[in-house]
NUVEX-606120 format. One line per field, with one value per residue (C-alpha): residue number from 1; z, x, y. Coordinates in steps of 0.1 Angstrom, whole numbers, always signed. Layout:
N
pos	NUM ...
c3	Z ...
c1	X ...
c2	Y ...
//
This chain:
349
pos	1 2 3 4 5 6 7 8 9 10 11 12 13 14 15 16 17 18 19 20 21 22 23 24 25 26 27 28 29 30 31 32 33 34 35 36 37 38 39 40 41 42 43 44 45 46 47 48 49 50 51 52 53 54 55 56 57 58 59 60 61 62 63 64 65 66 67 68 69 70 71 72 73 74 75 76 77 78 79 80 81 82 83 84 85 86 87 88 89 90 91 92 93 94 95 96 97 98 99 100 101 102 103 104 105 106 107 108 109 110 111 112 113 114 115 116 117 118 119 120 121 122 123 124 125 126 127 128 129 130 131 132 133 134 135 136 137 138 139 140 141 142 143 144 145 146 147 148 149 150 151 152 153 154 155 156 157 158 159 160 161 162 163 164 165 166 167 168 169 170 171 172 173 174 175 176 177 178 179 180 181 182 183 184 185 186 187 188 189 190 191 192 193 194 195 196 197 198 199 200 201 202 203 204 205 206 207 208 209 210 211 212 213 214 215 216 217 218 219 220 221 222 223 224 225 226 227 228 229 230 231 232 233 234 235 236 237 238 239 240 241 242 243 244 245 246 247 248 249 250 251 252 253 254 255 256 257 258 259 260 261 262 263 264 265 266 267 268 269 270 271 272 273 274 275 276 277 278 279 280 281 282 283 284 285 286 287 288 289 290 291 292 293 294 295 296 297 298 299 300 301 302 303 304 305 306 307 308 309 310 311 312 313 314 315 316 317 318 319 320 321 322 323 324 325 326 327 328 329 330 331 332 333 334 335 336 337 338 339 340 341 342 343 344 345 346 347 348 349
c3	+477 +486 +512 +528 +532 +521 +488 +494 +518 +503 +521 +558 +567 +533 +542 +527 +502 +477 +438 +416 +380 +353 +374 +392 +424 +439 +468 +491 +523 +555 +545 +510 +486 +462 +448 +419 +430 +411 +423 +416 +428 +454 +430 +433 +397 +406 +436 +430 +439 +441 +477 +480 +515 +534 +501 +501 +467 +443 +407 +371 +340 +302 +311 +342 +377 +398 +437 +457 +486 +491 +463 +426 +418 +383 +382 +348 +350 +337 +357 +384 +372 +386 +358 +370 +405 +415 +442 +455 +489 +500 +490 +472 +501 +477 +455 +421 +387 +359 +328 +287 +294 +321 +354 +382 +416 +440 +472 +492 +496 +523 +530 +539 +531 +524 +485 +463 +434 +407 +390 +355 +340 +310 +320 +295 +310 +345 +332 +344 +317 +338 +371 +378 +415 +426 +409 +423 +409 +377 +376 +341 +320 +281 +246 +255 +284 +324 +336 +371 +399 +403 +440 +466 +489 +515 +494 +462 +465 +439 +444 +419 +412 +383 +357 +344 +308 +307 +278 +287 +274 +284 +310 +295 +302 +271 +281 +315 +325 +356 +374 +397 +403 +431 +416 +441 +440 +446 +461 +487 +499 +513 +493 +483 +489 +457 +451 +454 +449 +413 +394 +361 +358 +324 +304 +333 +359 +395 +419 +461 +481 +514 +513 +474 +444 +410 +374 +342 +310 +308 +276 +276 +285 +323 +316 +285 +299 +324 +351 +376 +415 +439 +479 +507 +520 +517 +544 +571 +577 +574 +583 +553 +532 +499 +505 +475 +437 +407 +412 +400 +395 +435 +449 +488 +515 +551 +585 +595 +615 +588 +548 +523 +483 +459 +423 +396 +372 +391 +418 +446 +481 +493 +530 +541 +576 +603 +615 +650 +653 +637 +601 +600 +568 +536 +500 +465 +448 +424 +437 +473 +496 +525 +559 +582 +619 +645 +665 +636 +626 +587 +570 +533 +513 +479 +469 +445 +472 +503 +518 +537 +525 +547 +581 +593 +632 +622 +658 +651 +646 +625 +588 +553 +522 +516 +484 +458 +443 +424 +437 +475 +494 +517 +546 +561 +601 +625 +624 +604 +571 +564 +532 +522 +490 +475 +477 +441 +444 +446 +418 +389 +360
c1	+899 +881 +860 +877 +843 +849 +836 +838 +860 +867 +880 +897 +934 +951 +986 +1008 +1021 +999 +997 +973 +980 +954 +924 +933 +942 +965 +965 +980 +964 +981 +977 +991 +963 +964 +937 +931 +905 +882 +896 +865 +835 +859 +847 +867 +889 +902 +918 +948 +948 +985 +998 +1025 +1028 +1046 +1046 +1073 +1066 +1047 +1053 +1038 +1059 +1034 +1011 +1025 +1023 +1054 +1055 +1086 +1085 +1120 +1112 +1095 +1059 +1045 +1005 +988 +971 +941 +935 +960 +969 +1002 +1028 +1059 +1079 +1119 +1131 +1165 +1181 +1190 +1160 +1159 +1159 +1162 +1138 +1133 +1136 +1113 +1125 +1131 +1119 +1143 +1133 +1164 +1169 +1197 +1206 +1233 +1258 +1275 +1307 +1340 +1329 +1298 +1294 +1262 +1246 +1229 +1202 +1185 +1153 +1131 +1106 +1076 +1090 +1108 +1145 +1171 +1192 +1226 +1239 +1265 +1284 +1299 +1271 +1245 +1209 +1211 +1215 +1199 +1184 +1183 +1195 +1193 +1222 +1221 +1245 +1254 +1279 +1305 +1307 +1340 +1340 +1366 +1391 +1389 +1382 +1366 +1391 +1370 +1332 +1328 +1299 +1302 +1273 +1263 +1242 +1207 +1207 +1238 +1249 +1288 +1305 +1307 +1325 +1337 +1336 +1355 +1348 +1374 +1358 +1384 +1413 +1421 +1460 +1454 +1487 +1473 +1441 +1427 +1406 +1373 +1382 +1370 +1339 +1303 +1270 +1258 +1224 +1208 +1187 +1178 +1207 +1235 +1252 +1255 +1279 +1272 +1303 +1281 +1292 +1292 +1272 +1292 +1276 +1289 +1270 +1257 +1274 +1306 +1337 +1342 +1380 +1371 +1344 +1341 +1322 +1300 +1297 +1275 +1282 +1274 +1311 +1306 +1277 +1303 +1288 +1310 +1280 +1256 +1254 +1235 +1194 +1175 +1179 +1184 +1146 +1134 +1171 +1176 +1202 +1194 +1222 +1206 +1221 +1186 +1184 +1186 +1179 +1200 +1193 +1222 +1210 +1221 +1220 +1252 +1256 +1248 +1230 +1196 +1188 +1152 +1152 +1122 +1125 +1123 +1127 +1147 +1137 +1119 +1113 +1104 +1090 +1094 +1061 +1054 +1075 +1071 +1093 +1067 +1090 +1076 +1095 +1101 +1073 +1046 +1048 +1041 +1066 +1054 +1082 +1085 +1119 +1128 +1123 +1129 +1095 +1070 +1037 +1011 +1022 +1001 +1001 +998 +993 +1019 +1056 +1057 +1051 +1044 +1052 +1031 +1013 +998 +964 +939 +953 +949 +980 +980 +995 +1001 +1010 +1000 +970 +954 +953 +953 +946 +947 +945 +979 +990 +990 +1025 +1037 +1018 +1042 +1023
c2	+774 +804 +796 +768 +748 +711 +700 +660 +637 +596 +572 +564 +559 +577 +587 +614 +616 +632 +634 +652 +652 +668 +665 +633 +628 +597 +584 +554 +540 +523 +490 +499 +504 +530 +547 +574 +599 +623 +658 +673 +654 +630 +599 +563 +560 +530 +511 +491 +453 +450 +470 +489 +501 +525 +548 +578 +593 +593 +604 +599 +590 +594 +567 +557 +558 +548 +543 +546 +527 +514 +494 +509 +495 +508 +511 +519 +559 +546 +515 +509 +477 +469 +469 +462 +463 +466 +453 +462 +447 +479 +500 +534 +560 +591 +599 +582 +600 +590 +608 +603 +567 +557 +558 +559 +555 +553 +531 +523 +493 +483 +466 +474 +507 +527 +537 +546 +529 +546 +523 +525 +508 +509 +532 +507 +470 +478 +458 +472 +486 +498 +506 +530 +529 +562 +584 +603 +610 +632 +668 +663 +637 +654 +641 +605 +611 +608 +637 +628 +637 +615 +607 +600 +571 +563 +546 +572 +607 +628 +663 +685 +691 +659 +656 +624 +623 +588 +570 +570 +531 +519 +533 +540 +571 +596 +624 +639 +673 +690 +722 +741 +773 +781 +771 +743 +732 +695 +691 +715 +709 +675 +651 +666 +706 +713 +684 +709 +696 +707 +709 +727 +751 +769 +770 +773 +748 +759 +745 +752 +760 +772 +809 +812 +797 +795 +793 +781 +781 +742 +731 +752 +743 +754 +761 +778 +803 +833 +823 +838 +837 +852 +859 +881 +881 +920 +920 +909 +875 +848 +818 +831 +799 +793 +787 +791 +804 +816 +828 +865 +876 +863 +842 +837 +831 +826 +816 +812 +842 +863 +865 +881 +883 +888 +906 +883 +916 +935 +911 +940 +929 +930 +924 +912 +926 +931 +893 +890 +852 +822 +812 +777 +777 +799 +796 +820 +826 +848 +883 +870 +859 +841 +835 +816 +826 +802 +819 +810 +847 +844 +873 +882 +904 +916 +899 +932 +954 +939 +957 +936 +934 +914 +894 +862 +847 +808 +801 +769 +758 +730 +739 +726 +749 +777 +774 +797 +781 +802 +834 +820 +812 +785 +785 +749 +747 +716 +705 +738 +753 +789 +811 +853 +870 +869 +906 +920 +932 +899 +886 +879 +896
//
């Protein structure tokens, strides 16, 4: 990590993606072995006989690991010996969950119309427990309960932002909860005004409407509770839409040519100025905020302050995530890796 000079190489013919877990690291080739890989001396753990090609994900699950690859093959950590598989017709194109001893996934029917299946199986034998239509992958999986988004489809519209909390084992609806942070009159608006992607994080709920992010405490009653929202509608910029956040008392709006933070303390705006180019892409580590520019420039800011702190020419313009390993950060463009010190300012202490 510090010197950049290659410590082993295995193998020929491995394809992203990658997955190192507590010192191991897995692994899937074209023709659809996979392998488990000593991460510090590059020694074979095991191959796999069983294939499972064209591998999108990869994810472990206690003493499990699970391959997405339209369909869900299970592999034992220890010995890749294949477990169980799923096969769907229609293939899981998002990626799987493998929580609380479920593991989910999601695919897509279609008929006279297009609608969503959510799938659960027993995380130990691979049966398939329940299936919900009309539900999207879980914003949370806690307490023995899926909590997922109730989608629309083209013959029933969802109106309202709906969290329907599902038994982990059965699959049956326990309690519904509704969120109209905009006060939507129904009789209004058209189908769906008020239906905003939602997720946890920590303790709170947030629901994305573009131009504003809305919280709600997680277990309270949204029509019972003050809520919060964040915007830059004061900056002047109506096509600033959510990008990234709650992180270090940030929420970020961007329209991709430029980056605005909203304090989560008193709500009050912070512009990251000084680009020059389009945003491709940018990552949060530690206090940093690393913008990568459409010219390769690399952009390091402190996200309290807004001041820039070390710049990088990448030399590229296709880009993985910047990293922070060891107190190096890696800086993935096409066909090279780079690494600097990370700044000390932007170390979170």
């Amino acid at each position: 990590m510090q010197t950049g000079a290659r410590v082993w190489k295995f193998g020929s013919g491995l394809q992203a993606p990658l997955l190192y877990r507590s010192g191991v690291l897995y692994a899937a080739s074209k023709t659809g072995a996979v392998y488990a890989i000593n991460a510090s001396n590059g020694k074979k753990v095991w191959a796999s006989q069983a294939a499972s090609q064209g591998a999108v994900q990869l994810v472990t699950d206690g003493e499990r690991l699970l391959v997405n690859n339209g369909d869900i093959q299970t592999y034992g950590l220890k010995d890749g010996k294949l477990l169980w598989r799923v096969h769907e017709e229609n293939g899981f194109i998002q990626p799987i969950v493998a929580e609380d001893g479920l593991v989910l996934g999601q695919n897509s029917v279609s008929g006279a119309y297009t609608y969503d299946i959510l799938h659960a199986y027993d995380a130990v034998t691979g049966k398939q427990l329940w299936k919900a239509a009309n539900h999207d992958l879980p914003a949370a999986v806690k307490d023995g309960t899926v909590i997922s988004q109730r989608e629309g489809t083209l013959v029933e519209a969802v109106d309202l932002t709906s969290l329907d909390i599902l038994d982990g084992k059965t699959g049956k609806v326990l309690k519904t909860v509704i969120y109209n942070p905009q006060n939507v009159n129904l009789k209004d608006q058209g189908p769906g005004a008020g239906n905003f992607p939602a997720w946890y994080s920590g303790n709170r709920i947030y629901l994305n409407a573009g131009n504003k992010l809305y919280s709600y405490p997680a277990d309270a009653d949204p029509a019972k509770t003050t809520r919060d929202t964040y915007s830059v509608e004061s900056v002047g910029f109506r096509d600033l839409v959510y990008a990234a956040g709650p992180y270090d008392e940030r929420i970020l709006f961007t329209n991709n040519s430029g980056l605005y933070g909203v304090k989560t303390t008193d709500k009050s705006t912070v512009y990251y100025g000084g680009l020059r180019n389009d945003i491709a892409r940018f990552d949060l580590i530690g206090h940093g905020l690393y913008i990568i520019q459409t010219d390769g420039r690399l952009i390091a800011m402190h996200l309290c302050t807004a001041i820039p702190v070390v710049q990088l020419k990448t030399g590229g313009n296709v880009f993985g995530p910047s990293l922070s390993v060891n107190g190096m950060i890696i800086v993935q463009s096409k066909g090279k890796v780079q690494a600097f010190k990370e700044p000390d300012s932007l170390k979170m202490k």
